[in-house]
C-alpha positions, 0 to 999 in steps of 0.5 A: 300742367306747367308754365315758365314764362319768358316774355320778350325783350323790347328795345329799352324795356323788359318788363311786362305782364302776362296772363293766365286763367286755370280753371277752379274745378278741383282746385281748393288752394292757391299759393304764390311765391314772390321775391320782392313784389306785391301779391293782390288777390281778390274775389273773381269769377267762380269757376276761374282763377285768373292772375296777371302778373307784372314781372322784369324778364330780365331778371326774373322767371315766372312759373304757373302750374297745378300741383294736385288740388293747388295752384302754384305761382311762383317769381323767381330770380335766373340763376345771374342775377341771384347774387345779386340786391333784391329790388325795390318796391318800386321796380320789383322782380315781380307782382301778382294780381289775382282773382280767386273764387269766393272761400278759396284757401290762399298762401300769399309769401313775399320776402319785400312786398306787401300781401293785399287780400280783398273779401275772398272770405277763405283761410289766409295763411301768408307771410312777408319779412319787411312788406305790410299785410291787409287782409279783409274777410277771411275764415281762418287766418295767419299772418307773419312778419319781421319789420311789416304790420298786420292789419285785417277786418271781417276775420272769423275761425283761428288767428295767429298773428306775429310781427317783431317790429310792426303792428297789429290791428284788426276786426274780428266777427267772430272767434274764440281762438286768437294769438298776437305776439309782436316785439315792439309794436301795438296791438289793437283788436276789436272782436264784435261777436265772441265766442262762448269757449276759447283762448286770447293770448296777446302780447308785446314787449314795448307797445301797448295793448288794446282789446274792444269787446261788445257791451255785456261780453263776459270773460276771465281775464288776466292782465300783466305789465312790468310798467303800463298801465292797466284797466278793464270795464267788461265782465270779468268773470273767472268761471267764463269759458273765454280767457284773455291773457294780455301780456306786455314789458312796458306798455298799457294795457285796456280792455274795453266794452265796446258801444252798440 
């Protein structure tokens, strides 16, 4: 089912925010498309996914609609407007602010806004060219950006990051398999739980590079840097089935045993 939502225009005034509920039964992903707005999501009920959506009918359409086992939500410009700057953070095309089930699989996409992603404890995969994205909790996650940073906690499963201008941070409960690359920024990971098998790949070309594990972690580690610093107090063990290579230009590099 579809919905292109038009709302009408008050004298003065031609944003407003609309509601929309679908039902959960069925659906296992939900994706958003938005031009320069923000996108929010966050736990809700668990039968119900639910979105208000905050827009300037002016000059931008929205569509909802089930495609299979997603939903899809999209802002879009009309077709006059298209030539025509992106807006500003401040007055956006559109923003979204969902509620989802606990463990639903989410594709967050912004050109300008930044991406928010509170304990729903699913796969994240989201991108954004100049917003920010913050993701907390999460079974699976990958997050792009150009110019934004990338800050998580509570992340478990597979992780990709990748930013050129921006930097990286997070926490990560558990994972065996992470890839950070970023041109100019930081990156700085702490990891509470490794696991026994799997790849760290970082890298940076002007930032430093900061990596915490937890007292006693052991893991065959490889450090390069043209010009930074390195050091590294954990248990570097060759023989161990976690790797960690850390690659950067001109910054530091540490790795570290974390305090219990």
């Amino acid at each position: 089912m579809s919905f292109v939502f038009a709302l009408p225009l008050s004298a003065g005034a031609a944003v407003g925010t609309v509601h929309k509920d679908f039902s959960a039964a069925g659906i296992t992903q939900l994706a958003v498309r938005s031009v320069d707005g923000d996108i929010s999501i966050a736990p809700g009920a668990a039968g119900t996914i639910g979105a208000d959506m905050t827009y300037d009918a002016e000059k931008c359409e929205l569509t909802a609609e089930t495609r299979g086992k997603m939903v899809f939500l999209e802002a879009r410009r009309k077709k006059r407007w298209q030539f025509f700057s992106f807006g500003s953070k401040d007055q956006p095309c559109a923003k979204f602010d969902i509620k989802v089930p606990a463990g639903m699989d989410l594709n967050p996409v912004s050109v300008s806004g930044d991406l928010k992603v509170e304990g729903v404890n699913g796969p994240v995969t989201g991108k954004t060219v100049s917003g920010d994205a913050l993701v907390s909790g999460s079974a699976g996650l990958s997050l792009t950006t150009v110019s934004g940073d990338l800050e998580f906690s509570g992340a478990a499963g597979k992780i990709y990051l990748k930013t050129t201008s921006g930097d990286i941070s997070g926490g990560i409960v558990s994972s065996g398999d992470v890839e950070a690359r970023t041109v100019s920024g930081g990156i700085s990971l702490k990891v509470l739980k490794p696991a026994a098998k799997g790849v760290f790949s970082l890298e940076t070309v002007s930032g430093d590079v900061k990596l915490g594990f937890p007292k006693g972690a052991k893991a065959a580690a490889t450090f390069h840097s043209v010009s930074g610093e390195q050091s590294n107090n954990i248990i570097n063990d060759p023989e161990a089935g976690l790797k960690i290579k850390v690659e950067t230009t001109s910054g530091d590099l540490a790795l570290n045993a974390m305090a219990q």
